[in-house]
C-alpha positions as CSV (number, residue, x, y, z in Angstrom):
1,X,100.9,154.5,110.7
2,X,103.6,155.2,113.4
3,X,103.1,152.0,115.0
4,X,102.0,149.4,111.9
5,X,105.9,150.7,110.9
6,X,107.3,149.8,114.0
7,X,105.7,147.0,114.3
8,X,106.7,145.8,111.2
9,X,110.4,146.6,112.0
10,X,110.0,143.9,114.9
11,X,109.2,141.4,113.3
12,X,112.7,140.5,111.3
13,X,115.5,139.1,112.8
14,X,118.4,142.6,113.1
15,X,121.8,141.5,112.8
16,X,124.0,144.5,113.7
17,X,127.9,144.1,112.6
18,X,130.7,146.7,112.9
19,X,133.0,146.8,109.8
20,X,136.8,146.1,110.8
21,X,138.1,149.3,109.2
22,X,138.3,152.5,111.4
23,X,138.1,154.9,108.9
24,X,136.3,155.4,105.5
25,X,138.5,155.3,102.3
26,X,139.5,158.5,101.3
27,X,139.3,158.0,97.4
28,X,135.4,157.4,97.6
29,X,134.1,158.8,95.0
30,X,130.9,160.9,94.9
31,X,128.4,158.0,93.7
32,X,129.6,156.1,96.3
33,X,128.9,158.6,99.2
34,X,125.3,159.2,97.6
35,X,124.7,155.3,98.0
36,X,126.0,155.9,101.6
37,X,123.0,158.4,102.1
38,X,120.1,157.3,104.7
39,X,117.3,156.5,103.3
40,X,113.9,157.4,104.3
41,X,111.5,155.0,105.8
42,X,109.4,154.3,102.5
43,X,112.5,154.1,100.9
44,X,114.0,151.6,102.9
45,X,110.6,149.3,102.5
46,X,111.3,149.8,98.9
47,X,114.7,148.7,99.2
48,X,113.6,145.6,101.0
49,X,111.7,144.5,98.5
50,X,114.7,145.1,95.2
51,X,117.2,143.3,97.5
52,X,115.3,140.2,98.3
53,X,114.6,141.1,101.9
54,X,118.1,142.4,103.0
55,X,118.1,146.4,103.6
56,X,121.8,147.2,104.3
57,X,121.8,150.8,106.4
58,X,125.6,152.2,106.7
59,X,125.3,155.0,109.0
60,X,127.5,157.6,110.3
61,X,126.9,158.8,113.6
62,X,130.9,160.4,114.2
63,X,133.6,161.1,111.9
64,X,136.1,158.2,112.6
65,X,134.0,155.3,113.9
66,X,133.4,152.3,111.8
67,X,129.5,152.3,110.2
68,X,126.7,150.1,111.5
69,X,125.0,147.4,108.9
70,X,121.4,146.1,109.6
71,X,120.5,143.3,107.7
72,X,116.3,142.6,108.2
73,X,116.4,138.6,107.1
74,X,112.6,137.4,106.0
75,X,111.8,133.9,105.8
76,X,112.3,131.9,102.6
77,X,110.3,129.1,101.3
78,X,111.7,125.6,103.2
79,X,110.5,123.9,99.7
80,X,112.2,125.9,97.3
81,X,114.2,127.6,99.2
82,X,112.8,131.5,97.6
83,X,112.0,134.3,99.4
84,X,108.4,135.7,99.5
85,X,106.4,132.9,100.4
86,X,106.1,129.8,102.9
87,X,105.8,126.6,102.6
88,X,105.8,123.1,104.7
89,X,103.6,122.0,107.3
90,X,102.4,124.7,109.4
91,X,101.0,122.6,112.4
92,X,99.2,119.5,110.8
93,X,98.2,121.6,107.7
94,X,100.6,121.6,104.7
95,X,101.1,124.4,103.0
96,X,102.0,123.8,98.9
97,X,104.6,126.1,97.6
98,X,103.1,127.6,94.5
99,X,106.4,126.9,92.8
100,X,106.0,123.7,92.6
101,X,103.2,121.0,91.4
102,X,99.9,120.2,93.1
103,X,100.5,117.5,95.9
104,X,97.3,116.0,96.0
105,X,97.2,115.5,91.8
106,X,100.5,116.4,90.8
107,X,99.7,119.0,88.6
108,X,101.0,122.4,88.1
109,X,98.8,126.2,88.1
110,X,97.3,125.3,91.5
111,X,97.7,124.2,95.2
112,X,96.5,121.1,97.0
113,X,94.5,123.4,98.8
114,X,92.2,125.0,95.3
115,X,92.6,121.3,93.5
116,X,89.9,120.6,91.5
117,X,89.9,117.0,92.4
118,X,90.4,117.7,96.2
119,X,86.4,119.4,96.0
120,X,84.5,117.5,93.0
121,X,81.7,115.6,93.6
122,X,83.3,112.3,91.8
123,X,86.3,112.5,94.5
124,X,88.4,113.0,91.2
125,X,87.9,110.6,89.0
126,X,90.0,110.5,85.9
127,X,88.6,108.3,83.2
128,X,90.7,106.7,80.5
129,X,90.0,105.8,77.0
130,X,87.9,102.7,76.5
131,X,89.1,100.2,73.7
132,X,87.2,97.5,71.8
133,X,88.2,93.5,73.9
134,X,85.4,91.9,72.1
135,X,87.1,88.6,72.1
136,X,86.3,84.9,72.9
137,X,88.0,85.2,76.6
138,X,85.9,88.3,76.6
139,X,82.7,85.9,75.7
140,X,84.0,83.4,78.4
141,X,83.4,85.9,81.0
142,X,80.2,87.4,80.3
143,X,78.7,84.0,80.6
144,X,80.3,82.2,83.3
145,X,82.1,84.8,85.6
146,X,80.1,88.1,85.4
147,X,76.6,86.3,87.0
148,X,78.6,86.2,89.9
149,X,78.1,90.0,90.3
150,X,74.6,91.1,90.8
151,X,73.7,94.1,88.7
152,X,71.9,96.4,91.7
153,X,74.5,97.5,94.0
154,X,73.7,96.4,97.7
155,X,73.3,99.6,99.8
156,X,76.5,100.4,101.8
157,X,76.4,100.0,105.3
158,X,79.4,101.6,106.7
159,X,81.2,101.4,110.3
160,X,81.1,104.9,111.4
161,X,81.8,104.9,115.1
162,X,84.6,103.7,116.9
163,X,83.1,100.9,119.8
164,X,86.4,99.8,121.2
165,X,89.8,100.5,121.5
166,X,93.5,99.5,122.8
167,X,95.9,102.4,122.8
168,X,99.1,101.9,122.7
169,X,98.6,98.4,121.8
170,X,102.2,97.7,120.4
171,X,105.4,99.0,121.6
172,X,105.9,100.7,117.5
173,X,103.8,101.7,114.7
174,X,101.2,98.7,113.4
175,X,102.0,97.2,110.0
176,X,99.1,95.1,109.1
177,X,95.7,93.6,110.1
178,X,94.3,90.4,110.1
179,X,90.9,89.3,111.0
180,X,90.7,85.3,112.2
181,X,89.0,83.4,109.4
182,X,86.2,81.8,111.9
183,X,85.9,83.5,115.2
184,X,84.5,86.8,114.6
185,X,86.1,88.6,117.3
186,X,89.5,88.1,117.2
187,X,91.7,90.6,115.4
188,X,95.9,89.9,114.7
189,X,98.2,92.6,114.3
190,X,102.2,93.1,113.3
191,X,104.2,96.0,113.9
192,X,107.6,97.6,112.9
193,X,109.4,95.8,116.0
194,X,108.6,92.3,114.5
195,X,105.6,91.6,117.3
196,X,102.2,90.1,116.7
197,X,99.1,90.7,118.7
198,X,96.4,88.7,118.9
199,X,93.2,90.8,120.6
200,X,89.3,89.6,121.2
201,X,88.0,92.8,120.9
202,X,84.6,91.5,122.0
203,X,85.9,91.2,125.5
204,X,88.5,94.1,124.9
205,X,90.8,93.6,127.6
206,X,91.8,90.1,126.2
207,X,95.0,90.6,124.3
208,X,98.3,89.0,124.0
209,X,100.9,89.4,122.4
210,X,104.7,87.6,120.7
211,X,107.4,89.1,120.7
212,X,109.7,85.7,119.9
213,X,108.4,84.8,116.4
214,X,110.5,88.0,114.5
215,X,113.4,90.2,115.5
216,X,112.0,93.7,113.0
217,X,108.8,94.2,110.7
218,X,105.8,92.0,110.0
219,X,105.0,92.8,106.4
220,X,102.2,90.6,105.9
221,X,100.0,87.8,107.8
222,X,98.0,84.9,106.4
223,X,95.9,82.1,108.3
224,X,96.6,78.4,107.3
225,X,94.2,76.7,105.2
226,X,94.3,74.0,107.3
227,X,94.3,74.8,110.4
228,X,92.6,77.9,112.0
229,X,94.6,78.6,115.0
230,X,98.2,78.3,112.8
231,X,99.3,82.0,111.1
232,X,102.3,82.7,108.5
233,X,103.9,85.5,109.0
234,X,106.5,87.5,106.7
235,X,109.3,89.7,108.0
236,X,111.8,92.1,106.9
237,X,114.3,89.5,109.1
238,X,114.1,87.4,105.6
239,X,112.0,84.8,107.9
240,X,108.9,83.7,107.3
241,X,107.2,82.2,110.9
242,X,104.8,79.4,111.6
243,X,102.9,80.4,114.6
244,X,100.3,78.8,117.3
245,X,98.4,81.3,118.1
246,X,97.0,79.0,121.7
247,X,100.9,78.3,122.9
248,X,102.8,81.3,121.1
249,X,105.2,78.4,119.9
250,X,106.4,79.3,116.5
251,X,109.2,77.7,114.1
252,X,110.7,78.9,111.1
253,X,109.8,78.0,107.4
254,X,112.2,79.9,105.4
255,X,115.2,81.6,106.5
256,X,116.8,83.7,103.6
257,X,119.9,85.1,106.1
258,X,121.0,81.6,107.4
259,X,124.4,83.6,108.3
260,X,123.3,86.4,109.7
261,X,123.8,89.9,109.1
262,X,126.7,90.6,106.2
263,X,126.0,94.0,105.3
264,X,122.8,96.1,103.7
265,X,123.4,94.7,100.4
266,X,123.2,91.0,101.3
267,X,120.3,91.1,103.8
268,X,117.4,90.0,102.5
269,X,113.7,91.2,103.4
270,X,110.6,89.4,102.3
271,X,107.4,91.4,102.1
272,X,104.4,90.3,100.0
273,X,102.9,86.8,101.3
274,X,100.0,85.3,100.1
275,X,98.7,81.3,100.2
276,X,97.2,79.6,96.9
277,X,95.0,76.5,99.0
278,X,94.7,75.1,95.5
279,X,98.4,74.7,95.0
280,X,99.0,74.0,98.8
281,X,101.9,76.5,98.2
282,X,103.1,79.7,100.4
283,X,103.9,82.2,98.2
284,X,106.7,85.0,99.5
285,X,108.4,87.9,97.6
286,X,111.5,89.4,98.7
287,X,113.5,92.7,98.2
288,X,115.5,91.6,95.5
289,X,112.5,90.6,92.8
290,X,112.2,86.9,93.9
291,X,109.3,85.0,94.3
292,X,109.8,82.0,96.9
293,X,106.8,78.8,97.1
294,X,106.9,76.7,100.2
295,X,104.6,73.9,100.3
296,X,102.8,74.0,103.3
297,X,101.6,70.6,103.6
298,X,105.2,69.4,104.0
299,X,106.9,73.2,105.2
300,X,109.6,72.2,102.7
301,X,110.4,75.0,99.8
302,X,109.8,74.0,96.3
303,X,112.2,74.7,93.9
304,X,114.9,78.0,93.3
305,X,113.3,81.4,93.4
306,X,111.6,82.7,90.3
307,X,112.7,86.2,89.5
308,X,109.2,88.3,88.9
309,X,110.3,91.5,89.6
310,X,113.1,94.1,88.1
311,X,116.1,92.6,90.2
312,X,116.8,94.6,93.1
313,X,113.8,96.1,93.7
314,X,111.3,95.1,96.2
315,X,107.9,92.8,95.5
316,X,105.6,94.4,98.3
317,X,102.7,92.5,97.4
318,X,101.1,89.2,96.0
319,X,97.7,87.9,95.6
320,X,96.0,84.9,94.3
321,X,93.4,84.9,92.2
322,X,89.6,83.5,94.3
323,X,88.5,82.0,91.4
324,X,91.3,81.1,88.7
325,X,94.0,79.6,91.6
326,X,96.4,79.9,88.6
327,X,96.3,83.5,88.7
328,X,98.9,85.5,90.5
329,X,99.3,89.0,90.9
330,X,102.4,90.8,91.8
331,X,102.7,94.8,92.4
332,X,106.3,96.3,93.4
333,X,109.1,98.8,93.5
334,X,109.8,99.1,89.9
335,X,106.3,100.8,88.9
336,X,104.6,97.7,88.1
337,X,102.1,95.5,88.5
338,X,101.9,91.8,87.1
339,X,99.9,89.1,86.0
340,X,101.4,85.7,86.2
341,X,100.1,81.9,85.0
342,X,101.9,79.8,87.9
343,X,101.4,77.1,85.5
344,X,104.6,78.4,84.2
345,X,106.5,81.0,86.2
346,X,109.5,81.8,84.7
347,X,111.5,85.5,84.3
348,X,109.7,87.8,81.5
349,X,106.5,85.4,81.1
350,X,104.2,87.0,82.7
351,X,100.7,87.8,81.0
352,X,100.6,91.2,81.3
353,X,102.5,94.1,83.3
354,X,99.8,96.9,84.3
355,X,102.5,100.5,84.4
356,X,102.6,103.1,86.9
357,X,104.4,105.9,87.6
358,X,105.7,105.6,90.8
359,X,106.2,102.6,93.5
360,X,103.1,100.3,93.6
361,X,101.9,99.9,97.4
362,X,99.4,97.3,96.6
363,X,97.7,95.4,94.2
364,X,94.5,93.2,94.8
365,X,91.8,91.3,92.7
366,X,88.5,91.8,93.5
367,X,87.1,89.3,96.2
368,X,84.2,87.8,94.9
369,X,84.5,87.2,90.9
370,X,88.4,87.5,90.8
371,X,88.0,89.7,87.4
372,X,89.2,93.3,88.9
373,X,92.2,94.8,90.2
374,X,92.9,97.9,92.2
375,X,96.0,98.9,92.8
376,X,97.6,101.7,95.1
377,X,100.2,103.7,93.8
378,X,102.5,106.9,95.3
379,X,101.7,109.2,92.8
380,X,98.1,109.8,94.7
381,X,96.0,107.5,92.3
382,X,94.0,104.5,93.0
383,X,93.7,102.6,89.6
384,X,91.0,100.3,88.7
385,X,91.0,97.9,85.9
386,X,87.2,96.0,85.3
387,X,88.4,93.3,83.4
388,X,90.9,91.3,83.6
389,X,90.4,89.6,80.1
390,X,90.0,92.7,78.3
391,X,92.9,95.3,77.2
392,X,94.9,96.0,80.5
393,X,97.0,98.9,78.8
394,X,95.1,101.4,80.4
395,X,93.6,101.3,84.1
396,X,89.5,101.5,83.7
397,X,89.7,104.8,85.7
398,X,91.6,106.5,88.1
399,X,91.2,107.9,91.2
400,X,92.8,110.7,92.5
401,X,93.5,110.3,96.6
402,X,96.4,111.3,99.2
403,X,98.2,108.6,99.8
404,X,102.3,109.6,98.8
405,X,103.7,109.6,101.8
406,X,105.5,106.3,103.6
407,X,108.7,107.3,104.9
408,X,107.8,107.1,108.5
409,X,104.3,105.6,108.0
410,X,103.2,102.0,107.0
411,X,102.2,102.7,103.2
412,X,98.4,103.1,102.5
413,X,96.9,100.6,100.7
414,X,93.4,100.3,99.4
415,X,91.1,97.3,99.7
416,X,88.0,95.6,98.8
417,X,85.1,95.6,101.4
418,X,85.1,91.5,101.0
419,X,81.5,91.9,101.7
420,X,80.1,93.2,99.0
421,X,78.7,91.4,96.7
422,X,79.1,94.4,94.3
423,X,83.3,94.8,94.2
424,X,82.4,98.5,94.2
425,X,83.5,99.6,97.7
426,X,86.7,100.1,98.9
427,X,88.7,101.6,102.0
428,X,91.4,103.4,102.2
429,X,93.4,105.8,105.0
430,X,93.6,109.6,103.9
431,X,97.4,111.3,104.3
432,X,96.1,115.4,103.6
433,X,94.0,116.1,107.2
434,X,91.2,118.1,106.8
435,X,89.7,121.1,109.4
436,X,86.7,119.3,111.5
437,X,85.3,122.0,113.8
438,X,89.2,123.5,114.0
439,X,90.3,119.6,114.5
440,X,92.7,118.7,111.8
441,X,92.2,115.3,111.1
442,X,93.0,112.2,108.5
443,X,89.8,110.7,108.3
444,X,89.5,107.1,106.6
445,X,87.9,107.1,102.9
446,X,84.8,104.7,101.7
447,X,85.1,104.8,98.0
448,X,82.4,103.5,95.1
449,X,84.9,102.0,92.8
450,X,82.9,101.7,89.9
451,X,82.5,105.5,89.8
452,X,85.0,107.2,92.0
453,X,82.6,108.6,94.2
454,X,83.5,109.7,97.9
455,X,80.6,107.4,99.9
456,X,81.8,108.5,103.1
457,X,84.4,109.7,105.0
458,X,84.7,108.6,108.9
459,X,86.8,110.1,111.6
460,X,86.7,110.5,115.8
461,X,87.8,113.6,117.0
462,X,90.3,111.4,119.4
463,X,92.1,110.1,116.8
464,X,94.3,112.8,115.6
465,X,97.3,110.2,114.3
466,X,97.2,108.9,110.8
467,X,95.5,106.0,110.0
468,X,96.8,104.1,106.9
469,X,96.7,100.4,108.3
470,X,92.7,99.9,107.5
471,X,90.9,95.9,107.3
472,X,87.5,95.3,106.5
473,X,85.9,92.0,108.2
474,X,84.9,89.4,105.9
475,X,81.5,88.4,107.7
476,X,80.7,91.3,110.2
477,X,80.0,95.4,109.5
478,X,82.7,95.8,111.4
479,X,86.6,98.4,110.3
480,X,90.0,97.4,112.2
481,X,92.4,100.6,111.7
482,X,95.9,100.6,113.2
483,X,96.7,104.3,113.4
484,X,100.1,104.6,115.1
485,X,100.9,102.0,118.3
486,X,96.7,101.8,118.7
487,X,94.4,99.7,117.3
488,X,90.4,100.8,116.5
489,X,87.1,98.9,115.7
490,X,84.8,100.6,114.0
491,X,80.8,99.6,114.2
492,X,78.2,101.2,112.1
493,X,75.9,103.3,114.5
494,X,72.8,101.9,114.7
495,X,74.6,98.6,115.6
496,X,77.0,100.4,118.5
497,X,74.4,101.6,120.4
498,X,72.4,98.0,120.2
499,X,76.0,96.5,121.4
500,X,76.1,99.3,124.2
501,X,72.7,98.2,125.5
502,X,74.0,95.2,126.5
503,X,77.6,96.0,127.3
504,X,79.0,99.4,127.6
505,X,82.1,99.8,125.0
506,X,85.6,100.7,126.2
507,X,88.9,102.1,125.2
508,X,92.5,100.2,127.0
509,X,95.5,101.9,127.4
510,X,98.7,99.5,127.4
511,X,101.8,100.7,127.6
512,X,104.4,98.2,126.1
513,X,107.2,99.1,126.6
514,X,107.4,102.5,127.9
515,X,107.1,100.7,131.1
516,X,110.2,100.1,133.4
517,X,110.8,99.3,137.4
518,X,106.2,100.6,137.9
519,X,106.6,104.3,136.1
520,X,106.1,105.3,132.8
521,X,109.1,106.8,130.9
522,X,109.2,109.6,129.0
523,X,108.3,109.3,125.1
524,X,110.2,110.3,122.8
525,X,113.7,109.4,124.3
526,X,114.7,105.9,124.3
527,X,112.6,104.7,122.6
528,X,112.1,105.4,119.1
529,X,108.2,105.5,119.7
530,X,106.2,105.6,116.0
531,X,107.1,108.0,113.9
532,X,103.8,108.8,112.7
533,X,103.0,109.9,116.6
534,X,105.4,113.6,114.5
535,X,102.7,113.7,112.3
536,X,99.8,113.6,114.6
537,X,97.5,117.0,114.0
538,X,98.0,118.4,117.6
539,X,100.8,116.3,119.0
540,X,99.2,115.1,121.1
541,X,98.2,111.3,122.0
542,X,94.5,110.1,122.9
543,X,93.7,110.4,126.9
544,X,91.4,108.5,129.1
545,X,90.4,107.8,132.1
546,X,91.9,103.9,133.2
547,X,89.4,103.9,135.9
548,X,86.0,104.4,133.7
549,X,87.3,104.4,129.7
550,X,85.2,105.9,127.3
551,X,84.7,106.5,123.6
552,X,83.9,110.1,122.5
553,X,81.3,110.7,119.8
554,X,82.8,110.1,116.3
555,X,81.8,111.6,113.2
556,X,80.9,110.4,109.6
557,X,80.3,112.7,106.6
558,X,78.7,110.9,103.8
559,X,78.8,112.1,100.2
560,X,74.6,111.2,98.2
């Protein structure tokens, strides 16, 4: 027992402090000379506890000399700041303080750790009240639109192991993913510092990449109708670029800061981008709520800009309808998504306004029929909505999944797997890491939409960064991921290993940046070097051998 005490007394911090006055008051009274008394050492464990972890001893040892305070100081709780418990990240793991709301579903009487929906089978699922839309749109759709979905799902084939690799592609954190509408093999990619690569990850060491098209963040990318070797590009510069991606030669469209910089409240950002072919218009929303058009036939802008949005707050994302080219959704900021006619955009017209409770990250329709939406929001849901013709009030079901976190991470979006034929399956990153053979890691999420169920869940043990930038490809089984600077293609299994037989696969490191006068400098320093490279589980980046790269065995768990 002897040394579990002393032990314990080691562990505090002991802050020892002299009182100024030499000598005790001489009108102490006798209470106050039995409060003076020591203690004993179960008593002073006891104390410990009443005082909130402070024991103050005032000891004696000669008549004359000033007493001696120890204070023992015990953690407090970095979330709510109360003594007795810890809280915070503890490593890569984040520990909930129990005085405060679930993380993962925002609910109180539980951690994220014991939440119910964290364990369920469902990955949970929260459905919401169905209502009666029997109506003649509703008639409309049964007969013309819904054939276009086949009633037996397709069986999932999902891209489970990483074939190839750049590392340290960009010089800061990628933003967004674009695969090339006709050659199979070529992947683009934006990041924070305003740079676009363009990578043939077939021959993996084929990559370039422009750094003169924006001067900060590529938001969002989209191919040109037209022309298949021509990509617009939006920026948090307020420019929207017009790039060849054969000579790198790029003008400018739209310029919303002709003057340059005139403080934070002027500058204007543009995020969500999206093309309607139909229309032959370029559709860009900005920070303050506006929705510009630029007809790309002529690169001239059509008209003023339409205010969609609560003004001030930021549009982060637009889409156009496959089917109905009239259709427009609109997610942002102000805790809405939106359905608009462009027939007749105008403020407060649009069709209907889908509510949320916290900052919209993205909103999409479904691929093939046009007739759902999912939508990604910061309060850790994923919403689905079946019908777009029937009573939007209330989302089909929701899905509870980690995603509030984007202060020093590109914001996790989910999307459609453009592939299937089903609109059921979608991808999304994972912010909570899980413990993989004592490996915390953030694997990426395959979803069934229709019932919330966790298909699978696919992860290397390399990748210990978070991965919310995620892109299925539209013709091949094939996953891009941007997880910090490095970008990831993902090949189901069965399909690796036939691609190995022929060509063995390989990881690229590239150092950007980091690399002045032949050595390497020091990360973390100069350069502000990815944020989310603070949140990897272990710290530590992925390392391989330049002279004979390999790929280390990646894991899938799949939910049945």
């Amino acid at each position: 027992m002897g040394l579990t005490r002393n032990k314990r007394k080691t562990d505090p911090e002991i802050i020892i402090a002299r009182d100024t006055d030499s000598e005790l008051s001489s009108s102490s009274s006798s209470e106050e000379e039995e409060d003076n008394y020591p203690l004993s050492e179960s008593e002073e464990e006891d104390e410990a506890v009443k005082n909130g972890g402070k024991i103050e001893l005032e000891k004696n040892k000669a008549k004359g000399k000033a007493p001696i305070t120890v204070k023992l100081i015990k953690k407090v709780c970095k979330v709510c700041k109360q003594p007795g418990h810890e809280a915070g990240f503890k490593g890569a793991t984040y520990i909930d303080c129990p005085m405060k709301p679930c993380f993962l579903c925002k609910m109180p009487g539980h951690t994220t750790m014991s939440c119910p929906h964290r364990v369920v089978t469902d990955h949970g699922i929260l459905p919401t009240s169905h209502r009666n839309t029997k109506n003649p749109i509703d008639f409309v759709f049964k007969r013309q639109l819904q054939p276009r979905i086949p009633p037996i799902k397709p069986k999932y084939v999902i891209p489970d192991q990483v074939h190839c690799a750049v590392i340290r592609y960009h010089s800061r954190r990628v933003t967004c993913l674009e695969f090339h509408p006709t050659k199979n093999n070529i992947l683009l990619s934006g990041d924070k510092k305003g740079q676009i690569g363009v990578w043939d990850f077939a021959k993996v060491y084929e990559k370039n990449v422009y750094g003169n098209i924006h001067s900060v963040q590529v938001n969002n990318m989209r191919f040109s109708p037209t022309n298949d070797d021509m990509v617009y590009s939006a920026s948090s510069d307020g420019t929207i670029g017009y790039t060849d991606l054969e000579t790198g030669t790029s003008s400018t469209l739209l310029n919303l800061n002709p003057d340059g910089w005139q403080g934070p409240n002027n500058w204007k950002m543009l995020y969500g981008m999206d093309i309607n072919s139909e229309k032959g218009v370029v559709l860009a929303a900005d920070n303050f709520g506006f929705l510009h058009m630029i007809d790309h036939r002529t690169n001239n802008g059509t008209g003023e800009p339409i205010l969609i949005h609560k003004q001030g707050s930021k549009v982060v994302g637009l889409d156009c309808n496959p089917v109905q080219p009239e259709l427009l959704l609109s997610c942002g900021n102000d805790h809405f998504a939106r359905i608009w006619d462009m027939r007749k955009l105008q403020p407060k017209s649009s069709l209907n306004d889908l509510a949320h409770k916290r900052v919209v990250n993205s909103a999409y329709f479904s691929p093939s029929s046009g007739t759902k939406i999912l939508t990604t929001c910061q309060d850790n849901r994923i919403r689905i909505w079946d019908s777009i013709f029937g009573n939007l009030d209330l989302p089909s079901r929701e899905i509870v999944h980690s995603n509030d976190f984007n202060r020093h991470l590109t914001p996790f979006k989910a999307e459609w797997d453009p592939k299937d034929t089903s609109e059921s399956l979608i991808v999304v990153g994972r912010y909570i890491s899980e413990n993989y053979n004592g490996t915390a890691l953030h694997p990426i999420d395959f979803i069934d939409a229709s019932n919330g169920q966790l298909v699978a869940e696919v992860m290397d043990p390399n990748i210990t960064t978070i991965t919310p930038v995620n892109k299925l490809h539209p013709r091949d089984d094939v996953l891009a991921s941007g997880s910090s600077r490095s970008l990831f293609i993902w090949r189901p299994q069965d399909k690796t290993e036939m691609v190995e037989e022929k060509k063995d696969k390989k990881i690229i490191i590239c150092y950007g940046d980091s690399k002045k006068n032949g050595k390497k400098q020091k990360r973390g320093r100069d350069d502000e070097d990815d944020e989310d490279d603070m949140f990897s589980s272990k710290g530590k980046n992925i390392k391989v051998n330049k002279s004979q790269a390999k790929t280390t065995k990646s894991t899938r768990k799949t939910k049945t």
